[in-house]
Structures are given as structure tokens and as C-alpha cells.
C-alpha positions in Angstrom: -160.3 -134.2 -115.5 -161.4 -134.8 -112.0 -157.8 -134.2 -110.7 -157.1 -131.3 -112.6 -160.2 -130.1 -111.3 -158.9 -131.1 -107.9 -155.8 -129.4 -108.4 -157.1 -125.9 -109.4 -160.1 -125.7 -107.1 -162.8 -126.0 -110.2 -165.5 -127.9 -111.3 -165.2 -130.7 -113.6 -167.2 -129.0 -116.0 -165.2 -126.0 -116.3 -161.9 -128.2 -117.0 -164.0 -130.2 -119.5 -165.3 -127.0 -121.4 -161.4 -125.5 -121.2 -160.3 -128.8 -122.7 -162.8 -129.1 -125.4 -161.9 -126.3 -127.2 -165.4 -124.9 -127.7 -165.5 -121.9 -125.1 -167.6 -121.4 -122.1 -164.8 -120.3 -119.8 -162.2 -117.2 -119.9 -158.9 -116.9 -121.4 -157.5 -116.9 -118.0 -158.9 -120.2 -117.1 -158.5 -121.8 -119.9 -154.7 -121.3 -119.9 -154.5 -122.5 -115.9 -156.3 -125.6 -116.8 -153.7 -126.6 -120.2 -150.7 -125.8 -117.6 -152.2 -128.1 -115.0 -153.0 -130.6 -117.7 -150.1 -130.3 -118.9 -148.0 -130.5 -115.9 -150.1 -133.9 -114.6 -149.8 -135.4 -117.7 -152.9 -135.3 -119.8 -151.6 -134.6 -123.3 -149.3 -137.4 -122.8 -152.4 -140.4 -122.5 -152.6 -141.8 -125.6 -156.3 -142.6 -124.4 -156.7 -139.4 -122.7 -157.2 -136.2 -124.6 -157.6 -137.7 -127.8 -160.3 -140.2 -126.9 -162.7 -136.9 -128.2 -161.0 -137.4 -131.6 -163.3 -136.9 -134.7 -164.6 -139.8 -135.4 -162.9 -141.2 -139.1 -164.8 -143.1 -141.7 -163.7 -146.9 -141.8 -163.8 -147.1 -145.2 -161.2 -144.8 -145.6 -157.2 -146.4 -145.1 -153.9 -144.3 -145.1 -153.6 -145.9 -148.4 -156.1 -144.1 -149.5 -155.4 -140.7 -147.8 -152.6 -138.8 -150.5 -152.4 -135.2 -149.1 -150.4 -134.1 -146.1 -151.6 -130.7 -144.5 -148.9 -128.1 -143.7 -149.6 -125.9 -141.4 -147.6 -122.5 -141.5 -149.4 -119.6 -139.5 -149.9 -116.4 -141.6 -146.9 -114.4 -139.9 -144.9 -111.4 -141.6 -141.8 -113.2 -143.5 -143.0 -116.8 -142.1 -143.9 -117.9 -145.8 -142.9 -119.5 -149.2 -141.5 -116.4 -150.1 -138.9 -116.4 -147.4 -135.6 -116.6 -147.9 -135.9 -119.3 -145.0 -139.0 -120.4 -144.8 -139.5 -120.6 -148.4 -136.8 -123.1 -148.4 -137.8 -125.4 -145.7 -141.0 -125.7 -147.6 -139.2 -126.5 -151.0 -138.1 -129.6 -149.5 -141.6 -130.7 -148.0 -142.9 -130.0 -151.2 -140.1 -132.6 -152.8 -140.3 -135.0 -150.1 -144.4 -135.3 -150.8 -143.7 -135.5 -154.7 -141.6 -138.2 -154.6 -144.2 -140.1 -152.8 -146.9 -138.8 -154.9 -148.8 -137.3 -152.1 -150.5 -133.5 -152.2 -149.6 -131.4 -150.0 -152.5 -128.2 -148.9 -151.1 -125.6 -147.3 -153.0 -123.7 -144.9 -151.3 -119.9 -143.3 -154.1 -119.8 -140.8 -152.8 -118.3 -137.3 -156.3 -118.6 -135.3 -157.3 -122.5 -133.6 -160.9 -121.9 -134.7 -160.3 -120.9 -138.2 -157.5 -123.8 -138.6 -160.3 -126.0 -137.4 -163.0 -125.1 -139.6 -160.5 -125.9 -142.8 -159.4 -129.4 -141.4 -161.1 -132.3 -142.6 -159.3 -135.2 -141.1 -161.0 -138.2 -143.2 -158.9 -137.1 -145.9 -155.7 -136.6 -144.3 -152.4 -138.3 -143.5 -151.2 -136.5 -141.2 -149.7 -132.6 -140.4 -146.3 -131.2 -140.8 -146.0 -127.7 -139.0 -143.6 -125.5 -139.8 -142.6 -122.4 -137.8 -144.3 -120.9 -134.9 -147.6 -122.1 -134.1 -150.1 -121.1 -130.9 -150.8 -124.2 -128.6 -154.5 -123.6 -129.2 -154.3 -124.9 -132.3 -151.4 -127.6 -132.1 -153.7 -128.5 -129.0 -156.9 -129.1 -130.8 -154.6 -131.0 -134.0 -153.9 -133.6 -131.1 -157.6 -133.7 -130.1 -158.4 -134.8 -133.4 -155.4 -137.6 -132.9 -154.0 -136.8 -136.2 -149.9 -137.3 -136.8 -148.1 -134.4 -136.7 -144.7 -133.2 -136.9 -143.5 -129.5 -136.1 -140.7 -128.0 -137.6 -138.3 -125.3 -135.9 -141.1 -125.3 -133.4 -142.1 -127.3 -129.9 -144.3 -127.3 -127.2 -144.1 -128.6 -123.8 -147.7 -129.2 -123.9 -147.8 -131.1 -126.9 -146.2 -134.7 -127.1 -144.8 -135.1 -131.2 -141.9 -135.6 -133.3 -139.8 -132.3 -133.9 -137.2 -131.2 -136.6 -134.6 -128.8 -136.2 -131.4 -127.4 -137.1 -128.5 -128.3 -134.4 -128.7 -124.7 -133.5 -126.8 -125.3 -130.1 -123.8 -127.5 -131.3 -123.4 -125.1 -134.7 -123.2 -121.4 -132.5 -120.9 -122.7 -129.9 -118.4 -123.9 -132.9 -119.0 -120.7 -134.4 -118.1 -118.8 -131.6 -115.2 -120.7 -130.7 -114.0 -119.9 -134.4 -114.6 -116.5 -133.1 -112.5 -116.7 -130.1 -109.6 -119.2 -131.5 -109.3 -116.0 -133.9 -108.5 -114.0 -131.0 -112.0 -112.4 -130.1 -112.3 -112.0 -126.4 -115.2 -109.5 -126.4 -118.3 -110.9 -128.2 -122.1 -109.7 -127.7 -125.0 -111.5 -128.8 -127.9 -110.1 -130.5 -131.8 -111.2 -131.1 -134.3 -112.1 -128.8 -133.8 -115.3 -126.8 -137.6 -115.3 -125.7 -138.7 -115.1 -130.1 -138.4 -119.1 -130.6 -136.7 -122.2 -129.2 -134.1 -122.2 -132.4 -132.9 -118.3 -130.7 -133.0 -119.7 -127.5 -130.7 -122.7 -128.4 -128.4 -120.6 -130.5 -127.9 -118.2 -127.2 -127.0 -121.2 -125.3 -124.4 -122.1 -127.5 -122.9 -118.7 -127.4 -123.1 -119.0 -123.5 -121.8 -122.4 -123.5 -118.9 -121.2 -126.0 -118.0 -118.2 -123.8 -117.9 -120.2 -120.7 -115.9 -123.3 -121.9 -113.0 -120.2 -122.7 -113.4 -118.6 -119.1 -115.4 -115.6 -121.1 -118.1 -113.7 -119.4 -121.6 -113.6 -121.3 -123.7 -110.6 -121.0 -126.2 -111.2 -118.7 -130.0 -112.3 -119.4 -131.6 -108.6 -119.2 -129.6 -107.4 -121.5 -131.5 -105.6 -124.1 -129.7 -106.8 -126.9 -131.3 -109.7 -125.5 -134.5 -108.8 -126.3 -134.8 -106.8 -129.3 -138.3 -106.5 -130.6 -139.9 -106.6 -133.9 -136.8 -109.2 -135.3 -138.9 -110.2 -138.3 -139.6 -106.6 -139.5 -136.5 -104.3 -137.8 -138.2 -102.6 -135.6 -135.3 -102.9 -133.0 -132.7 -100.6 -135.6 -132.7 -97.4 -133.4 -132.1 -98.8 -130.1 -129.1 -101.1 -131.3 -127.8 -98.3 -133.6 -127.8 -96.2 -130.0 -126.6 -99.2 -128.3 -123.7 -99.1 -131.1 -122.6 -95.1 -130.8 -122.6 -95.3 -127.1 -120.5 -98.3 -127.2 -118.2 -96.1 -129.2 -117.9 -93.3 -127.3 -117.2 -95.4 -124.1 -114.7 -97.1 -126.3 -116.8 -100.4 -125.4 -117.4 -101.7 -128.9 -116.9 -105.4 -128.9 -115.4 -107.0 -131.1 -117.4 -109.1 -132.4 -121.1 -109.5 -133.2 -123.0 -112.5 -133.2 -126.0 -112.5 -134.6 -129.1 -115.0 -134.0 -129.5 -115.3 -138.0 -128.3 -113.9 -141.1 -131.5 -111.0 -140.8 -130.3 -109.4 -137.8 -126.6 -109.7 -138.7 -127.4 -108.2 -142.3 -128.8 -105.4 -140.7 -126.5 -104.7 -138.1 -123.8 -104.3 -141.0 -125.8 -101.3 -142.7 -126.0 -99.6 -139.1 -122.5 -100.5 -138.6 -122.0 -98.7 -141.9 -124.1 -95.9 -141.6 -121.9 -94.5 -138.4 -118.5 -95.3 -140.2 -117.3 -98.6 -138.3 -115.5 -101.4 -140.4 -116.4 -104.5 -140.8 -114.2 -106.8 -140.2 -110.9 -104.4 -139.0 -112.8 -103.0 -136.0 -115.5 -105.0 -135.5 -116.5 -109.1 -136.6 -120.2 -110.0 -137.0 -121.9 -113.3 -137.8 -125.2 -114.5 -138.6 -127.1 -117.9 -138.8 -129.2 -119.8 -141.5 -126.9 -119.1 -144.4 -129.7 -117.3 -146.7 -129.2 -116.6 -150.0 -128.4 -112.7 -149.2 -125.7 -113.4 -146.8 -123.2 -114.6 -150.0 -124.2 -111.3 -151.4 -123.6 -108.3 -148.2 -120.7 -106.1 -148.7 -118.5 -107.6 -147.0 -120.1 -111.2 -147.4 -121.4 -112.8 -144.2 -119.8 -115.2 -142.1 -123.0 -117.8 -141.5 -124.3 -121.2 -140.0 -125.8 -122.5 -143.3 -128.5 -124.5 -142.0 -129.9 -127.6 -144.0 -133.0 -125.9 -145.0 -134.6 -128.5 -147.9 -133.0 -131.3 -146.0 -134.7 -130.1 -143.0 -138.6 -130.2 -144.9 -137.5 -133.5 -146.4 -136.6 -135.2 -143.1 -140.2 -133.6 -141.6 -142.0 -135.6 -143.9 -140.1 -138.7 -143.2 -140.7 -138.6 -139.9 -144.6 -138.0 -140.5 -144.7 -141.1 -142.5 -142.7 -143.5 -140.2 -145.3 -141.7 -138.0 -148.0 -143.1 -139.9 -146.4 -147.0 -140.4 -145.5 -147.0 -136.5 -147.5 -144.8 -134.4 -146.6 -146.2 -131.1 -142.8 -145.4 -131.5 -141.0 -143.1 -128.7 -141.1 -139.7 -130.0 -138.0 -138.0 -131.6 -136.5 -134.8 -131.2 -134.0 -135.1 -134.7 -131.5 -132.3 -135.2 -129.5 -131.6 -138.6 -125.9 -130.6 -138.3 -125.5 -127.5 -140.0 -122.1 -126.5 -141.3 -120.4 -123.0 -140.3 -119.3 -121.3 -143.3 -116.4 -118.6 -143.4 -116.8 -115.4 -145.1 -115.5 -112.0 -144.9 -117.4 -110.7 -142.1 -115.3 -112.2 -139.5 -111.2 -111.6 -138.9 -109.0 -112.3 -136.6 -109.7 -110.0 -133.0 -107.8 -107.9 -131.0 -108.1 -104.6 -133.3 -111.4 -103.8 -131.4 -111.9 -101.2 -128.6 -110.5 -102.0 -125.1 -113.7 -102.9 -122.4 -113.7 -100.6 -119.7 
């Protein structure tokens, strides 16, 4: 704490009271000190940050802990509901059943409510899935418990991960694209939303570049399209669309950073008369259950969703029989899956 105090020109007692989690110092200084942490490598002691753990009863074993918390912040469409989500959780739920072990779910987004709900002495360990702030994952590790995140990292935080191969899986789907004669492809979500979107872009770029294709360039808004869970982004792209039209700029094909986005580019794409696939292709990812059923079906990434929640709570549990192993990143392939979205290019308009 002294260096980081060092480092930023504070006093120890300010870094302590950002570290601890209990307040006493601004947003703003708070979030300096976890970058500086971070950067000199205090989240990584194992006898560091987590020496402040809670302290656990001795009397109580791992053998006799049998619920697993899992954590899944209370966002719009980020539940068991989901066409996505709801999956992912399917197979935790499986996994734990199978090893007779509850499972408590907890859609909390704030640190300090997650906190107040936690009771460590009875827990295995954490499995969370989805988006999560690094307040809370930060305080999880303060209370040294096992956790695994799902579809979700942070630099600051030092734990096992699970995720689709989203890189690998886009670039073969968009050298599908391109072997089909596509030469004019535009991606579409926001890169900046999670680090699955932000892999899935890089295997568009990758794809483009290994075939001497440009890729649109990083500030491109299509880049950046707001609201992705809800559609707030319709109007602009639908006027992104018609004046790619008129310029007789369409591309030819559309790729989509998951089937949500994709589904709803084909009812814009339909609303201002443009067919799908003779003038334009369009793609998605995750392979939910509503791609199969689009007019015209959607050509997807179908990503291992149960397999994915059943491998989380693998990993937890090797977690738990071998804490001091090296941390894994695992990625499941996922399998590209043609439809009737996508068709051979060429019949697009010319690119001025």
C-alpha cells in the first residue's frame, strides 16, 4: 500500500480506505488507486489483497459447503429468461445437480448490496456470469472466495474465465462470407459493450485482412451503436442503411455481433424493401433459438451455451480441489451454421 501510495502522491491511509471497500474517499480516487494497484500488481498476491478476507469458521470444510453462488447482475435481457443467458444458466444449473450442490442466485448489480447478501461460511465458491462491475468482483476476491466469470473478465481481477471462441468462430465465418464471393462486408455492434464483441470484431478484422480486405475503421459508428440490448440504435442504422442506398454503397454483406442485432437489422432491411440474401447477406452470432425461426432463417455462430455453464462449474470445483493451479482462460469452439441469410456475393451495390 505504501508504494501505491508512493506512486499516486497519497497517503497510505487513503489507499487503504480505497482498497477496503468501505468509503472514505471519492469515486475519482478510488478508481486511480485500483488502476495503480492493479498495474503494480496487488490483486495478483495471493497474500496481498486478500489477507483482509472474512475470516471462515474452522469447523466448516468444503465438504460441508453444498451451494455455489451465481452471480448475474440485474441487467435488461441479462437473465434466465434470455434466450442466451437463460441457456448458459441451464447448464450451471445441471452441472451443480449432478453434484448435488444448490445453487443461489443473486441479480444484484451494486458491490454493497452483493455484499450484504454474501455469507461466505456457507459457500463453495462463485460462478459469474455476464457483465459484472469490478467493485463487486473486487470485494468477491477480498473475501478470497473461488470464482469463475463467464463471458466476462477483468484485468484487475486474477480468476479462471469461460468463453465462447468468439475470435476463431467470426474470422471462419467471414471467410465463408468472402470464399462466397463477398468483398464488401460491414460490421455491426459495439466493440466497446463486452470482451465477447470485442473478440468477435477482431475476427472480422483478422478475416478481412488475411484476404487483402479493408475493415472500416474504429470510429465508425456502426462501431458503436448504443442501447444493443434494448434497440435503441434502429434509427441511426436504418439511416445508415437508406443513405448507403442512395450512394449505391450498400455492402454486401452484414455481419452482425450476435443473432439480436442481425434479427433486427433484417426487419429494417425489410421495412425499406431490400432482399435478403439477393442484394444483401447478413449474419449473426450465438445461434438463439429465434434465429432458426427469421424469415429468411439466420446464418449464425451457434455457441455452446449449456456446455459453456457446465464447463464454469467444472472449473470452480477443480478450483476448489487445487487452488494454487495457474489460472485458465478456456474457450469452447462454437460451430458456424449455414442458413438462408447468407448467399453467394457479387449481386450487391458497387462501393464508390
Amino acid at each position: 500500500m505504501q508504494q501505491i501510495a508512493d506512486h499516486l502522491g497519497l497517503s497510505k491511509f487513503a489507499v487503504s480506505k480505497a482498497l477496503s471497500g468501505k468509503g472514505g474517499v471519492s469515486e475519482a480516487t478510488k478508481d486511480r488507486v485500483i488502476q495503480a494497484a492493479s498495474e503494480l500488481g496487488y490483486f495478483g498476491q495471493k497474500n496481498g489483497y486478500i489477507k483482509s478476507q472474512l475470516p471462515l469458521e474452522p469447523h466448516i470444510s468444503n465438504r460441508e459447503k453444498r451451494s455455489v453462488l451465481v452471480l448475474m447482475p440485474n441487467i435488461r435481457f441479462q437473465t434466465r429468461e434470455s434466450l442466451y443467458w437463460g441457456k448458459i444458466m441451464e447448464g450451471i444449473s445441471e452441472e451443480l445437480e449432478a453434484r448435488k450442490l444448490g445453487m443461489i442466485i443473486v441479480s444484484e448489480a451494486q458491490s454493497e448490496h452483493v455484499m450484504h447478501v454474501l455469507n461466505p461460511e456457507g459457500l463453495l465458491g462463485i460462478v459469474g456470469v455476464g457483465q459484472i462491475e469490478s467493485a463487486t468482483l473486487l470485494e468477491i476476491h477480498r473475501l478470497g472466495l473461488p470464482l469463475v466469470l463467464v463471458d466476462h473478465e477483468d484485468a484487475l481481477i486474477p480468476t479462471d474465465t469461460v468463453f465462447a471462441n468468439n475470435r476463431d468462430s467470426m474470422l471462419k465465418l467471414c471467410a465463408h462470407l468472402i470464399g462466397l464471393g463477398h468483398q464488401r462486408l460491414h460490421f455491426f455492434g459495439d466493440i466497446e459493450f463486452s470482451r465477447s464483441f470485442r473478440d468477435r470484431w477482431t475476427g472480422y478484422r483478422d478475416a478481412l485482412e488475411a484476404a487483402g480486405l479493408d475493415a472500416q475503421d474504429r470510429r465508425d459508428p456502426m462501431l458503436r451503436l448504443q442501447g444493443v440490448e434494448r434497440g435503441d440504435y434502429e434509427p441511426e442504422v436504418k439511416a445508415w442503411i437508406a443513405r448507403r442506398v442512395s450512394d449505391n454503397r450498400l455492402p454486401t454483406a452484414l455481419v452482425c455481433a450476435n443473432d439480436s442485432i442481425a434479427l433486427r437489422l433484417l426487419g429494417l432491411l425489410r421495412e425499406l424493401g431490400i432482399r435478403v440474401p439477393e442484394e444483401v447477406a447478413v449474419t449473426g452470432f450465438d445461434n438463439i433459438d429465434d434465429a432458426s425461426r427469421s424469415t429468411p432463417s439466420l446464418t449464425t455462430v451457434d455457441v455452446p451455451k449449456q456446455a459453456i455453464g457446465n464447463r464454469a462449474v467444472k472449473r470452480l470445483i477443480e478450483r476448489i480441489d487445487h487452488p494454487g493451479q495457474p489460472f485458465e482462460k478456456i474457450l469452447a469452439s462454437a460451430e458456424l451454421v449455414y442458413r438462408d441469410s447468407s448467399a453467394s456475393g457479387g449481386s450487391g451495390q458497387s462501393e464508390q
